[in-house]
N, CA, C and O atoms as CSV, one atom per row, in Angstrom:
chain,resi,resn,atom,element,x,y,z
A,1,UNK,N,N,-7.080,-79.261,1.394
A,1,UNK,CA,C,-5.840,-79.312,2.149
A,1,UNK,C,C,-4.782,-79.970,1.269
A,1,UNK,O,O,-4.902,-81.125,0.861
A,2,UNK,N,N,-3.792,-79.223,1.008
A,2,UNK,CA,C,-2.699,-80.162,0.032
A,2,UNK,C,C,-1.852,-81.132,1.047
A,2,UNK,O,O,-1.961,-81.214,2.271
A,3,UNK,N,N,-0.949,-81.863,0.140
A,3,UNK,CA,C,-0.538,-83.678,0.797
A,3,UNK,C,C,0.326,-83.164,1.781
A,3,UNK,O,O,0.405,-83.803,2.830
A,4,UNK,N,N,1.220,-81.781,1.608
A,4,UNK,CA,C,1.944,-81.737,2.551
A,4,UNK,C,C,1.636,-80.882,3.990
A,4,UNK,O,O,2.570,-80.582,4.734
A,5,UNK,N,N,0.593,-80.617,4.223
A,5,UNK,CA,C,-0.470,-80.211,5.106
A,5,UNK,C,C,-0.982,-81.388,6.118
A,5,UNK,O,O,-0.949,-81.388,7.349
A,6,UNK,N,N,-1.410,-82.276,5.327
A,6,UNK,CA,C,-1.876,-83.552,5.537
A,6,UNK,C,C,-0.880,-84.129,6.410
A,6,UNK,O,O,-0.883,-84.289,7.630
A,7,UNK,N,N,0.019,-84.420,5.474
A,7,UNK,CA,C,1.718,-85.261,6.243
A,7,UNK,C,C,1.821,-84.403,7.292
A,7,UNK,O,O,2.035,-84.963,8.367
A,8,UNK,N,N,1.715,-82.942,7.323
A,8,UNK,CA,C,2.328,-82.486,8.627
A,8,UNK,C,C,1.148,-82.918,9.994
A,8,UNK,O,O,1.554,-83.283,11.097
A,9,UNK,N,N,-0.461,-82.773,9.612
A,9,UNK,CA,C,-1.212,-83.296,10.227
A,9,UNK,C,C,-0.465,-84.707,11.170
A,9,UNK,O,O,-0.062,-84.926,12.312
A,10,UNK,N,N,-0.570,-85.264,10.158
A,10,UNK,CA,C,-0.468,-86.774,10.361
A,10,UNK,C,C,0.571,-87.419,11.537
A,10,UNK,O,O,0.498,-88.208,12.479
A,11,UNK,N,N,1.579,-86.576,10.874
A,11,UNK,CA,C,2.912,-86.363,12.243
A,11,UNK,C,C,2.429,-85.693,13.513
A,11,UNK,O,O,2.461,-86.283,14.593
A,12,UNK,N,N,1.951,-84.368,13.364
A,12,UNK,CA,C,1.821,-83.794,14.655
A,12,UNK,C,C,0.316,-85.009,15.383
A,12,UNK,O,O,0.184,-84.892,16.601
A,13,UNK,N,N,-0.216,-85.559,15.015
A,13,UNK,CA,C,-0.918,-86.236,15.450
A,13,UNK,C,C,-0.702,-87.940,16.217
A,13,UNK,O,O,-1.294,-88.495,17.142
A,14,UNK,N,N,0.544,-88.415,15.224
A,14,UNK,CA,C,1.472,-89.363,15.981
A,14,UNK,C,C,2.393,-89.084,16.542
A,14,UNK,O,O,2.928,-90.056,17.075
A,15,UNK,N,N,2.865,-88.180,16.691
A,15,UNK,CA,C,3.945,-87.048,17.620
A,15,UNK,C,C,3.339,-87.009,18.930
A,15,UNK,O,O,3.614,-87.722,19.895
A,16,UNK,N,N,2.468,-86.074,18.841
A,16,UNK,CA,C,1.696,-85.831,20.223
A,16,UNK,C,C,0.719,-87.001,20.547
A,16,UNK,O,O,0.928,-87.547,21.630
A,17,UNK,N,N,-0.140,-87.400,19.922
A,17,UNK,CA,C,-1.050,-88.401,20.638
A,17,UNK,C,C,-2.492,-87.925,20.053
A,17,UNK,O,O,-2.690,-86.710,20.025
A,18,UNK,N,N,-3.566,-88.843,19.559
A,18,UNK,CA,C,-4.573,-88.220,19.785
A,18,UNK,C,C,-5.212,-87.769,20.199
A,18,UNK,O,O,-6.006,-87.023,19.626
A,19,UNK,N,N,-5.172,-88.057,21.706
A,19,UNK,CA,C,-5.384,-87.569,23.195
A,19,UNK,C,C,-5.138,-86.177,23.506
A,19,UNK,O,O,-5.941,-85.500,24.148
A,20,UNK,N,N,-3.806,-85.650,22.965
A,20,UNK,CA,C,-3.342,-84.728,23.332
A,20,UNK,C,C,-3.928,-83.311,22.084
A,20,UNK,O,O,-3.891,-82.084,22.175
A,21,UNK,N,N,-4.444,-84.283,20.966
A,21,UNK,CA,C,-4.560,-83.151,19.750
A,21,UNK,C,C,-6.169,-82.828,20.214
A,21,UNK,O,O,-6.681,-81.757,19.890
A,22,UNK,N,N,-6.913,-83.836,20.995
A,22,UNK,CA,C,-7.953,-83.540,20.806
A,22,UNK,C,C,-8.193,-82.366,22.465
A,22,UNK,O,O,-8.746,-81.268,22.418
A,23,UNK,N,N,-7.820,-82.776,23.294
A,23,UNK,CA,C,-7.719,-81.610,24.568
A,23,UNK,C,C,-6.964,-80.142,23.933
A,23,UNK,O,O,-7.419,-79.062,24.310
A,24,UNK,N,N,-5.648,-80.184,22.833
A,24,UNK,CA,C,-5.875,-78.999,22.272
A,24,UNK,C,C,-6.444,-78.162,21.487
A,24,UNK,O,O,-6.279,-76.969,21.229
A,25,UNK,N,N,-7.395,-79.269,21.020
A,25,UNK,CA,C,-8.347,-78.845,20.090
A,25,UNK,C,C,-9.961,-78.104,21.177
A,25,UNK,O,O,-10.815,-77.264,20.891
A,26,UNK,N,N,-9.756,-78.809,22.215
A,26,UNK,CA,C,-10.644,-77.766,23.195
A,26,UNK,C,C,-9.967,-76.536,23.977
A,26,UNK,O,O,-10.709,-75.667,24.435
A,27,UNK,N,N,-8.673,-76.447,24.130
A,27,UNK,CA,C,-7.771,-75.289,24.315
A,27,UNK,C,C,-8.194,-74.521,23.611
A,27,UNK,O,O,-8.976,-73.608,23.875
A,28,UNK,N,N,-7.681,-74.828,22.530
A,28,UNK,CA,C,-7.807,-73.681,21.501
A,28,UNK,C,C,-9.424,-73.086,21.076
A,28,UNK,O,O,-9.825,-71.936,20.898
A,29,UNK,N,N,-9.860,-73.913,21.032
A,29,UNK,CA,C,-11.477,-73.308,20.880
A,29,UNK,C,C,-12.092,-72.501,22.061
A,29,UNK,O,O,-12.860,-71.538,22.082
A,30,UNK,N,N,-11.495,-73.220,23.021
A,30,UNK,CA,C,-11.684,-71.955,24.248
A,30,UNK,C,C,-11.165,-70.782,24.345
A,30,UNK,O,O,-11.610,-69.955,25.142
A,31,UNK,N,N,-9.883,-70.479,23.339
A,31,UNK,CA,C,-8.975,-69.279,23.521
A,31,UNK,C,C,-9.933,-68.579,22.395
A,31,UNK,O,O,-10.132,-67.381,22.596
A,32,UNK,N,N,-10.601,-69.187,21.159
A,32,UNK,CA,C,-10.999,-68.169,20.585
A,32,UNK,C,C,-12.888,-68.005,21.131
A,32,UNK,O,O,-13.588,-67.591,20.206
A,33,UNK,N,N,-13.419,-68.197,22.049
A,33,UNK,CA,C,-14.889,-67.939,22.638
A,33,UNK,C,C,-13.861,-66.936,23.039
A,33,UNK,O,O,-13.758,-66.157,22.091
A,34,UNK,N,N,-12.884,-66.520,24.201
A,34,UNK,CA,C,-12.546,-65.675,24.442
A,34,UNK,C,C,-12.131,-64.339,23.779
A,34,UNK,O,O,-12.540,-63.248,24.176
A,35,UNK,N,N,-11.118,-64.545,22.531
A,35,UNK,CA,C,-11.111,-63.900,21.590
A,35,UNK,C,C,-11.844,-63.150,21.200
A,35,UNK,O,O,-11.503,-62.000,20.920
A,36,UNK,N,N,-13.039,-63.590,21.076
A,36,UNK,CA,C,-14.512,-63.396,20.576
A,36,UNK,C,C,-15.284,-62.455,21.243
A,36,UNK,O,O,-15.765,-61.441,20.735
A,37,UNK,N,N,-15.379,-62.791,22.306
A,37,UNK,CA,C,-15.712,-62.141,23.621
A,37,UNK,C,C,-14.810,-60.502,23.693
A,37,UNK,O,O,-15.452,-59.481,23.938
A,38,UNK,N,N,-13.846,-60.470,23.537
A,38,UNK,CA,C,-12.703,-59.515,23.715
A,38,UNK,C,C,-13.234,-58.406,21.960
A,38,UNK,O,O,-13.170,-57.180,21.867
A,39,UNK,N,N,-13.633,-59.246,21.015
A,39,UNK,CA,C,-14.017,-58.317,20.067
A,39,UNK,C,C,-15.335,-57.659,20.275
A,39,UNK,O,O,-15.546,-56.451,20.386
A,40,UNK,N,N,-16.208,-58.659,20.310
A,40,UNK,CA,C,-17.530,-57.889,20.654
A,40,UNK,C,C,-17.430,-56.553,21.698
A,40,UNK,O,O,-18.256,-55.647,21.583
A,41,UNK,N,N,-16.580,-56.509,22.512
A,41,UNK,CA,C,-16.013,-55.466,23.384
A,41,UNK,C,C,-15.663,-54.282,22.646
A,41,UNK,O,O,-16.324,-53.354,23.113
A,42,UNK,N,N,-14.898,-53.876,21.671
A,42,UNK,CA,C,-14.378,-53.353,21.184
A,42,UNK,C,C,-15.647,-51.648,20.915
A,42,UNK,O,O,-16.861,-51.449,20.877
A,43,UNK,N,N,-14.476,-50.884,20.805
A,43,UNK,CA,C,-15.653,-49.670,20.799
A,43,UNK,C,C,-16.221,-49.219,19.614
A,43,UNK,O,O,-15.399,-49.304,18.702
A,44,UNK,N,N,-17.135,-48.839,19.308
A,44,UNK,CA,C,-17.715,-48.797,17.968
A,44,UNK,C,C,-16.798,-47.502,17.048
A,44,UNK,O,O,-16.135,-46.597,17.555
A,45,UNK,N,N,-16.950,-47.686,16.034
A,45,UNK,CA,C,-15.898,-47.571,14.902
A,45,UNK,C,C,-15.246,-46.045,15.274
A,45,UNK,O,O,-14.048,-45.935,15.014
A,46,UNK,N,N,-16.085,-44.574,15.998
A,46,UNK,CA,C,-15.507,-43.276,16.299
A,46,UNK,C,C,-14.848,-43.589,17.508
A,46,UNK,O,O,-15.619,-43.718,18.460
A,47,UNK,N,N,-13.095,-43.825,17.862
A,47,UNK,CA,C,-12.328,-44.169,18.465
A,47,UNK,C,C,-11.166,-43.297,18.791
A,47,UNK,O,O,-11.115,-42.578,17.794
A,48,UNK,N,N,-10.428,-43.011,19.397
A,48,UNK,CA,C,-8.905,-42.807,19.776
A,48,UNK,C,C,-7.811,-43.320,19.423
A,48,UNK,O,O,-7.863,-44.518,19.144
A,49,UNK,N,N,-6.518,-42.646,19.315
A,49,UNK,CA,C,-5.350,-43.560,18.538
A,49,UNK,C,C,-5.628,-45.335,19.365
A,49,UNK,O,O,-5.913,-46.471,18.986
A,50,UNK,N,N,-5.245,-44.433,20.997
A,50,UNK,CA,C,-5.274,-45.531,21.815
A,50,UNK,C,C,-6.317,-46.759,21.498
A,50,UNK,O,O,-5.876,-47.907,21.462
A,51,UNK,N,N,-7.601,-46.517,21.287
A,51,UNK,CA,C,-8.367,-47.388,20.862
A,51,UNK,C,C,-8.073,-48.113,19.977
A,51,UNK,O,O,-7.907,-49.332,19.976
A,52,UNK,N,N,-7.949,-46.893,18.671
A,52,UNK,CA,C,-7.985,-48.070,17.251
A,52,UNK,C,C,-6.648,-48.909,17.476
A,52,UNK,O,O,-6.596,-50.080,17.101
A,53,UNK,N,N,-5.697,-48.361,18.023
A,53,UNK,CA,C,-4.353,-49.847,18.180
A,53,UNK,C,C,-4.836,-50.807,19.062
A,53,UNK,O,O,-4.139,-51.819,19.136
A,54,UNK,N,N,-5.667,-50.777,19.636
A,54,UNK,CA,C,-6.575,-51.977,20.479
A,54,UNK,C,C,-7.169,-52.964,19.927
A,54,UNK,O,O,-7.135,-54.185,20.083
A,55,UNK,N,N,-8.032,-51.853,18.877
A,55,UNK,CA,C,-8.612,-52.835,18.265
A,55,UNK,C,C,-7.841,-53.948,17.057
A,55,UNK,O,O,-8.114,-55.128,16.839
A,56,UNK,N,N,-6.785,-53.053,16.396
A,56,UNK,CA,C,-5.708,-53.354,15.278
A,56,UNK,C,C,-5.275,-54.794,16.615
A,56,UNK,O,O,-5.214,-55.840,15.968
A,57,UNK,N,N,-5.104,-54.968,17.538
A,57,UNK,CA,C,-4.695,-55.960,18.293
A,57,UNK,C,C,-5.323,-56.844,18.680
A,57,UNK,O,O,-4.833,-57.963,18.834
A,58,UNK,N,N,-6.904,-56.479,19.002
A,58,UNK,CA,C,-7.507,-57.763,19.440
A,58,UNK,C,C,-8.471,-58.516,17.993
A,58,UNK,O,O,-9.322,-59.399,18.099
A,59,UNK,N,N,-8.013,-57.848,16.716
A,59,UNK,CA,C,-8.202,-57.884,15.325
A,59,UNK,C,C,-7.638,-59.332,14.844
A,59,UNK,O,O,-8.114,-60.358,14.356
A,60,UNK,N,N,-6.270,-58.816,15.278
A,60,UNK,CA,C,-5.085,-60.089,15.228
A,60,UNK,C,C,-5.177,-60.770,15.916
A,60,UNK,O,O,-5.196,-61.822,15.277
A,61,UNK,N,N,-5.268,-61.006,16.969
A,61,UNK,CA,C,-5.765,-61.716,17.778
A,61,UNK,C,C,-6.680,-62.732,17.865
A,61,UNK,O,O,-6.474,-63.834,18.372
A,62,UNK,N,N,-7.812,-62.297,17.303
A,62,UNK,CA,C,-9.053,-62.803,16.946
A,62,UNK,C,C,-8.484,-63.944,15.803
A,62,UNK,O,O,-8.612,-65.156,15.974
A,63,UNK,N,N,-7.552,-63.066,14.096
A,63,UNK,CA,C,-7.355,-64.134,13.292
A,63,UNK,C,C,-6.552,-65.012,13.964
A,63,UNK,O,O,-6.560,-66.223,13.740
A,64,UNK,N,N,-5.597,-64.269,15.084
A,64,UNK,CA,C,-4.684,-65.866,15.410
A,64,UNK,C,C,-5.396,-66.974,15.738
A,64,UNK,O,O,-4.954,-68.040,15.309
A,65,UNK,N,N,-6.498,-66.993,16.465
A,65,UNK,CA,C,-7.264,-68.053,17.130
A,65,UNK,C,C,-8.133,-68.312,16.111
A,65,UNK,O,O,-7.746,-69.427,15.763
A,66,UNK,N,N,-9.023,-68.040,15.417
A,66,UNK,CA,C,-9.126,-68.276,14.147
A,66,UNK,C,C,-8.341,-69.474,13.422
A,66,UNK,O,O,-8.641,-70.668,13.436
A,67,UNK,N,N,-7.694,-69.102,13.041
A,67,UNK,CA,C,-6.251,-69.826,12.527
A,67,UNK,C,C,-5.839,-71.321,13.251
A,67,UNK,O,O,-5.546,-72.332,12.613
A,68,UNK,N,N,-5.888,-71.209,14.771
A,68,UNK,CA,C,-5.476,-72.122,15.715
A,68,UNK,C,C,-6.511,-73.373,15.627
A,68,UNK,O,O,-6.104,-74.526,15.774
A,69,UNK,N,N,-8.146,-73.009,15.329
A,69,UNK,CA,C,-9.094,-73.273,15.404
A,69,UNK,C,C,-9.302,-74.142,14.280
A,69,UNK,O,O,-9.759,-75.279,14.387
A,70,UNK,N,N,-9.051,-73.741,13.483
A,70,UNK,CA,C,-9.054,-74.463,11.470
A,70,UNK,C,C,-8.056,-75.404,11.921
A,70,UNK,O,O,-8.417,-76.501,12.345
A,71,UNK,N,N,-6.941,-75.111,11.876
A,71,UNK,CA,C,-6.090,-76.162,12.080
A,71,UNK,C,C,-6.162,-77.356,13.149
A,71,UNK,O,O,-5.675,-78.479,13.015
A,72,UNK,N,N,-6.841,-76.881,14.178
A,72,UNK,CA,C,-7.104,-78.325,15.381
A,72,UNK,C,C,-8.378,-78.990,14.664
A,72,UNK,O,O,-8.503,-80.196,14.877
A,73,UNK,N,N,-9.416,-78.336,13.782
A,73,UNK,CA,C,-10.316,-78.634,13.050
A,73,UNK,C,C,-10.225,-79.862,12.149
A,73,UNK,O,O,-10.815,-80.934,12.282
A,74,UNK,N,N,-9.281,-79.448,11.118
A,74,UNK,CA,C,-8.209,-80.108,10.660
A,74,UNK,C,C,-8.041,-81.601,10.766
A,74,UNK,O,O,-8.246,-82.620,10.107
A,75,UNK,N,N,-7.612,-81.249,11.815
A,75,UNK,CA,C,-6.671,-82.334,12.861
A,75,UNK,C,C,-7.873,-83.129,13.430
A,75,UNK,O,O,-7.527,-84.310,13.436
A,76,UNK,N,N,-8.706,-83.046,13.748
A,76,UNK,CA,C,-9.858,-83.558,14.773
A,76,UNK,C,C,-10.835,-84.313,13.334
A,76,UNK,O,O,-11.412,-85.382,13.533
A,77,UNK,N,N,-10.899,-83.791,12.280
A,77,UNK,CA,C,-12.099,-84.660,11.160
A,77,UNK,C,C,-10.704,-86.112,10.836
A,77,UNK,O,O,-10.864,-87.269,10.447
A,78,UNK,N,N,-9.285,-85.260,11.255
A,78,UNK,CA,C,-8.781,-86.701,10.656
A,78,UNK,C,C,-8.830,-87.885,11.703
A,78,UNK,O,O,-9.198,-89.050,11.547
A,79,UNK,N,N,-8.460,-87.383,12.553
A,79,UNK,CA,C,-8.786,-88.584,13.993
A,79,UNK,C,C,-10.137,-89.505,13.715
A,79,UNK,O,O,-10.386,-90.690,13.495
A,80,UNK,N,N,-10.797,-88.369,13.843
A,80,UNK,CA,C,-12.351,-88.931,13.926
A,80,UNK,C,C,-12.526,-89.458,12.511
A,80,UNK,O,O,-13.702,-89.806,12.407
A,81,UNK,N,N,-11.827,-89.681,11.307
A,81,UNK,CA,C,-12.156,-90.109,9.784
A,81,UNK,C,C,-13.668,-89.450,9.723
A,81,UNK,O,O,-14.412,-90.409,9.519
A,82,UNK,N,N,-14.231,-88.589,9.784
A,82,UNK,CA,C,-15.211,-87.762,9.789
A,82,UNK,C,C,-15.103,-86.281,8.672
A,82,UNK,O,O,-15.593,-85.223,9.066
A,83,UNK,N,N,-14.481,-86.359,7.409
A,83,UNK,CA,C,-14.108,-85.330,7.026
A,83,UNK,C,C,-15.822,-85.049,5.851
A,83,UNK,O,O,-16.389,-83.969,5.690
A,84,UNK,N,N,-16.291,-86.589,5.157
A,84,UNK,CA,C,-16.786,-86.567,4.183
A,84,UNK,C,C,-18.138,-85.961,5.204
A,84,UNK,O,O,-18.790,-85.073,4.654
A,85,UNK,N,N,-18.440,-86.222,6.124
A,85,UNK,CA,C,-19.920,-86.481,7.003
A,85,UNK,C,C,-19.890,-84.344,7.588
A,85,UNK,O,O,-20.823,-83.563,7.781
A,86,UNK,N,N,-18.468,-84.169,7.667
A,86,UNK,CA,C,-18.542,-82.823,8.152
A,86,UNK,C,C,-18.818,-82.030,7.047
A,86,UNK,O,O,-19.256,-80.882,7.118
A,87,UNK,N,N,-18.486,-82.826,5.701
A,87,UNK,CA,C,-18.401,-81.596,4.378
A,87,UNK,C,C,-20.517,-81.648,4.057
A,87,UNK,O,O,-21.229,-80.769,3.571
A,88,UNK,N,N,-20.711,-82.351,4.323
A,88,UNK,CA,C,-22.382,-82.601,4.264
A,88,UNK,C,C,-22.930,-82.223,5.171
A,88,UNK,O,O,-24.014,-81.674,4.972
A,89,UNK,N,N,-22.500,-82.330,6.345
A,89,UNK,CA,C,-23.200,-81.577,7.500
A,89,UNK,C,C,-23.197,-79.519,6.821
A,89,UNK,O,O,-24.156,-78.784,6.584
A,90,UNK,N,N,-22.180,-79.339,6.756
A,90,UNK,CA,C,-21.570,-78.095,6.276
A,90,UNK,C,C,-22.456,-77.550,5.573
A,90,UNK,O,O,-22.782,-76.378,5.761
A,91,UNK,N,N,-23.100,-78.457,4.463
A,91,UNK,CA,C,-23.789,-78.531,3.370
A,91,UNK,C,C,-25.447,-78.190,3.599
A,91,UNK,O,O,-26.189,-77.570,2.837
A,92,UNK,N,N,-25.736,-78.755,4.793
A,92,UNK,CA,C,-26.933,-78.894,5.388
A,92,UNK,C,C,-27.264,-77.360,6.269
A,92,UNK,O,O,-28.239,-76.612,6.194
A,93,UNK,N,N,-26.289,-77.296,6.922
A,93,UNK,CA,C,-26.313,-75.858,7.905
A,93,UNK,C,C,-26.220,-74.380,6.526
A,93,UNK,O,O,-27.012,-73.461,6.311
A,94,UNK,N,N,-25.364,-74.616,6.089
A,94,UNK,CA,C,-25.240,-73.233,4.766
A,94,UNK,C,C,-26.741,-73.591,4.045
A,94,UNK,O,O,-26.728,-72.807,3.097
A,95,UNK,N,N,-27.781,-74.192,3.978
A,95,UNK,CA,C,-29.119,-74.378,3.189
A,95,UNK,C,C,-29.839,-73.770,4.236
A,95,UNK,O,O,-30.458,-72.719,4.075
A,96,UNK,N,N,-29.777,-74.487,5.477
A,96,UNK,CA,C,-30.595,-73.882,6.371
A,96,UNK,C,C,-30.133,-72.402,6.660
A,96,UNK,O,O,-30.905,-71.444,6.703
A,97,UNK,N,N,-29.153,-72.360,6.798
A,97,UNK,CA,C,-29.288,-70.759,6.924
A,97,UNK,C,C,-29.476,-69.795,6.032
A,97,UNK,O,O,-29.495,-68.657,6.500
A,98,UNK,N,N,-29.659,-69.937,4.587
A,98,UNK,CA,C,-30.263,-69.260,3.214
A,98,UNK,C,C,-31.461,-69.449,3.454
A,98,UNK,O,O,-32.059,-68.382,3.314
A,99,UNK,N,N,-32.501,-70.715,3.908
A,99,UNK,CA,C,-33.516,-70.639,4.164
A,99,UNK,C,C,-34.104,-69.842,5.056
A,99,UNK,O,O,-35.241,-69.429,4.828
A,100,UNK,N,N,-33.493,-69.528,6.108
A,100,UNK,CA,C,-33.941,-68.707,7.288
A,100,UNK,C,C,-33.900,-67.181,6.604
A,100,UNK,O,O,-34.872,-66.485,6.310
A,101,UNK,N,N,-32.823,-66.947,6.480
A,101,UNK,CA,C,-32.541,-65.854,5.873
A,101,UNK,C,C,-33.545,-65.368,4.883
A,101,UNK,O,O,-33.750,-64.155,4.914
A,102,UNK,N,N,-34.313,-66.176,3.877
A,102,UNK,CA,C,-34.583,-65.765,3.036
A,102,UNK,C,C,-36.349,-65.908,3.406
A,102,UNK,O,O,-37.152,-65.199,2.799
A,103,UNK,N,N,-36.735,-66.762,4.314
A,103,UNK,CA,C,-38.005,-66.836,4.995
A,103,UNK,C,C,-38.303,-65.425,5.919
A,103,UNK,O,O,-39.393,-64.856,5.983
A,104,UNK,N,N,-37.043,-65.011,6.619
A,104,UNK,CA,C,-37.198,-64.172,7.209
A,104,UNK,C,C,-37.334,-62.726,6.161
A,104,UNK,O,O,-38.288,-61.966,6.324
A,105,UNK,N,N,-36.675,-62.554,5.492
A,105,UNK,CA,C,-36.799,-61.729,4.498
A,105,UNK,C,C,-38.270,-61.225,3.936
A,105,UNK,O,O,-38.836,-60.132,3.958
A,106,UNK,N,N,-38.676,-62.707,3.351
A,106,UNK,CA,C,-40.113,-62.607,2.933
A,106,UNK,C,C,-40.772,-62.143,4.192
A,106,UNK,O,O,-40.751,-60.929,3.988
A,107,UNK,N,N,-41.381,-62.307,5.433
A,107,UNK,CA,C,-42.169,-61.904,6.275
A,107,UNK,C,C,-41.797,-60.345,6.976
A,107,UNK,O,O,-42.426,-59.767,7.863
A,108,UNK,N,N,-40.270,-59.786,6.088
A,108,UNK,CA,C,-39.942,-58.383,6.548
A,108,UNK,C,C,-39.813,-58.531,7.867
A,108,UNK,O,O,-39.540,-57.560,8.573
């Protein structure tokens, strides 16, 4: 994250309140389960104009909340001073899931 990312963090976080960053930080994570929900929907790839501009929409859609999500993310390791413990956690889940992956592999 560069410094002026940070600074803007930092403001919108004494601006609004931590209180308030962290209830939008469950807003927003709720808008993209929904999001989410709305793609898995989507009709498989042989479509209609009407369709594929549906999907071109709930596409965008999806990155907006996406997007909304990183950034309350963001915002929530700085509150919590939790950034170094999330980059190791991070660290731990991406091993385990090469392991699975690759256990599962071997047994076909």
């Amino acid at each position: 994250m560069t410094n002026q990312i940070r600074a803007l963090y930092e403001r919108a976080i004494a601006h609004f309140g931590e209180g308030t960053q962290l209830l939008k930080a469950m807003e927003e994570s709720g808008e993209l389960v929904q999001a989410v929900a709305k793609y898995t929907a989507l009709p498989v790839p042989a479509m209609s104009d009407a369709e594929a501009e549906h999907a071109k929409q709930t596409i965008n859609h999806l990155a907006e909340e996406i997007a909304d999500v990183r950034i309350m993310l963001d915002q929530l390791e700085m509150i919590a001073d939790c950034h170094d413990k999330v980059g190791r956690w991070k660290w731990k889940k991406i091993r385990r899931l090469r392991e699975r992956i690759e256990e599962d592999e071997a047994h076909g």
